[in-house]
C-alpha positions, 0 to 999 in steps of 0.5 A: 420698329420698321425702318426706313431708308433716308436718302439724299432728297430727305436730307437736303429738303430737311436741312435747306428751310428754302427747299420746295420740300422743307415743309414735306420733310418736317412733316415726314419727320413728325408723322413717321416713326421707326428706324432711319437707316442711311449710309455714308455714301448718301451724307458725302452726297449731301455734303457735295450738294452743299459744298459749292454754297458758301462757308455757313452752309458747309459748316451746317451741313457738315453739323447735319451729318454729325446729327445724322451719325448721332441720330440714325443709324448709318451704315459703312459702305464695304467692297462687297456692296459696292461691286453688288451696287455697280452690278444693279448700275450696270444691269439697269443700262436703260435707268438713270440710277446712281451709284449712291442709289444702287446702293441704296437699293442693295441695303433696302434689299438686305434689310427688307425695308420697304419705305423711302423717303425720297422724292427720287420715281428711280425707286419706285421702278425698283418696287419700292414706295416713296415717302414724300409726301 
């Protein structure tokens, strides 16, 4: 079964049906299928996104992420990815990348995933091909 990296955008217009891209991401979750591979670096920044958003939505995200650790597979974030993350953040002085998406990267990079969905071109200039449409 291939697998495919889930990051943030994915989860956010997935869960909030008044997202932009709610109606891309149920379609992506009804077209693709593989393995979903995300890490907990990504679910504490969907759940950042959603802490300002009242007690409901801090709830069903937080029910999301419960979903999610049921459902795909997560991976731990350990020391030694996170210095290989910080090395890509440092090198790429002139990108706007993300620690999370550094991250990210380094996962797809071990795994050999190709695929992401997200909406987020900082993966594309690293060679890999969004899944957002």
């Amino acid at each position: 079964m291939p697998e495919f990296l889930v990051d943030t955008w994915y989860f956010i217009a997935r869960f909030n049906r008044f997202d932009a891209h709610h109606r891309v991401a149920q379609q992506i979750q009804a077209r693709i299928r593989g393995v979903y591979v995300t890490h907990y670096g990504v679910l504490s920044e969907f759940l950042a996104y959603f802490s300002g958003h009242g007690e409901v939505a801090r709830l069903e995200a937080a029910g999301s992420v419960r979903d999610a650790l049921r459902d795909f597979k997560v991976l731990p974030l350990d020391r030694h990815l996170f210095e290989r993350a910080l090395k890509l953040y440092e090198d790429r002085r002139d990108k706007e990348y993300s620690l999370v998406d550094c991250m990210s990267m380094a996962i797809m990079r071990d795994r050999g995933i190709q695929h992401v969905l997200t909406n987020d071109h900082h993966f594309v200039q690293e060679g890999f091909t969004l899944l957002n449409t």
